[in-house]
C-alpha positions in Angstrom: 86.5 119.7 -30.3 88.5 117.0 -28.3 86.0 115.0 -26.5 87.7 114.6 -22.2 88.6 111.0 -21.4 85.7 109.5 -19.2 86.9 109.1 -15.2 87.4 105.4 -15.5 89.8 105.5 -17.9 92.0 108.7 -16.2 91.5 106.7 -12.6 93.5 103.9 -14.4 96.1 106.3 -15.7 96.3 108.4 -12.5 96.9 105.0 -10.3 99.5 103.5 -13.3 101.7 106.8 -13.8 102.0 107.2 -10.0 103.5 103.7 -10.1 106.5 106.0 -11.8 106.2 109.2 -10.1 104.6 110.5 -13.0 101.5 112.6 -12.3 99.0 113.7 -14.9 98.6 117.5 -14.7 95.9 118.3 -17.3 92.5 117.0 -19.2 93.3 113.2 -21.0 92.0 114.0 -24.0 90.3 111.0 -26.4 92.3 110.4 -29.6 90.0 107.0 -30.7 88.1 104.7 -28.7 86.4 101.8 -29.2 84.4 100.0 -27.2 86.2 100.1 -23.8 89.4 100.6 -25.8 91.1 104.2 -25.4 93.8 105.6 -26.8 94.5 108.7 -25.4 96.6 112.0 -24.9 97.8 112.6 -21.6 99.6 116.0 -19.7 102.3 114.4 -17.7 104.6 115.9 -15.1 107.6 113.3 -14.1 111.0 112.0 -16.0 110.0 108.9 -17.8 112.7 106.1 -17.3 112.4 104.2 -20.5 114.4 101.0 -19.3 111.5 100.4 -16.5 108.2 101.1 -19.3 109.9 99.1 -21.7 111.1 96.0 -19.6 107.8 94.8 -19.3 107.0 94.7 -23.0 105.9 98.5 -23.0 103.0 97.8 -20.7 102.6 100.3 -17.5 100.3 98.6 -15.6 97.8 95.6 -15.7 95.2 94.6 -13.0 91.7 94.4 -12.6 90.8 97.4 -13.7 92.7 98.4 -16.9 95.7 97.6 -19.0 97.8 100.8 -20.5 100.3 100.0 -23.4 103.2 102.9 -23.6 102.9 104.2 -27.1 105.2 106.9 -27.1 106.3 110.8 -25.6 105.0 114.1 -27.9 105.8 117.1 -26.2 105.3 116.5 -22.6 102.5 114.2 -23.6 101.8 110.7 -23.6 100.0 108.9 -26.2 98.5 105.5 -24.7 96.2 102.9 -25.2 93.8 102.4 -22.5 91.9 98.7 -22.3 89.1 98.3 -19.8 88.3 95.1 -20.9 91.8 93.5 -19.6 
């Protein structure tokens, strides 16, 4: 079974994707982790504008509290990489 992504990590998410009117509908499901390093399958409701995710060198958001590198869109899904060390 598909262990749930721990709150931190969906908080990040949650707070990033809004910055794009993108919300996440569903349970962020762990792909790998290690460490405080997640990659992740998120449920997403929202258009994706692929010139605004990609002119920053693919990254959605950094700050504080987490960094999330746009990896790419499987069926209404994002996979990303979530880094709470950053």
């Amino acid at each position: 079974m598909t262990e749930t992504a721990p709150s931190d990590v969906k908080d990040v998410l949650k707070k990033g994707l809004a910055t794009y009117d993108i919300d996440v509908v569903d349970d962020v499901k762990v792909i790998s982790s290690h460490e405080d390093k997640y990659k992740v399958e998120v449920p997403y409701d929202g258009e994706l504008l692929f010139d605004n995710i990609l002119s920053n060198y693919g990254t959605l958001l950094y700050n504080k509290e987490g960094e999330i590198d746009w990896k790419g869109v499987r069926s209404g899904k994002l996979v990303v990489t979530v880094d709470l060390d950053n």
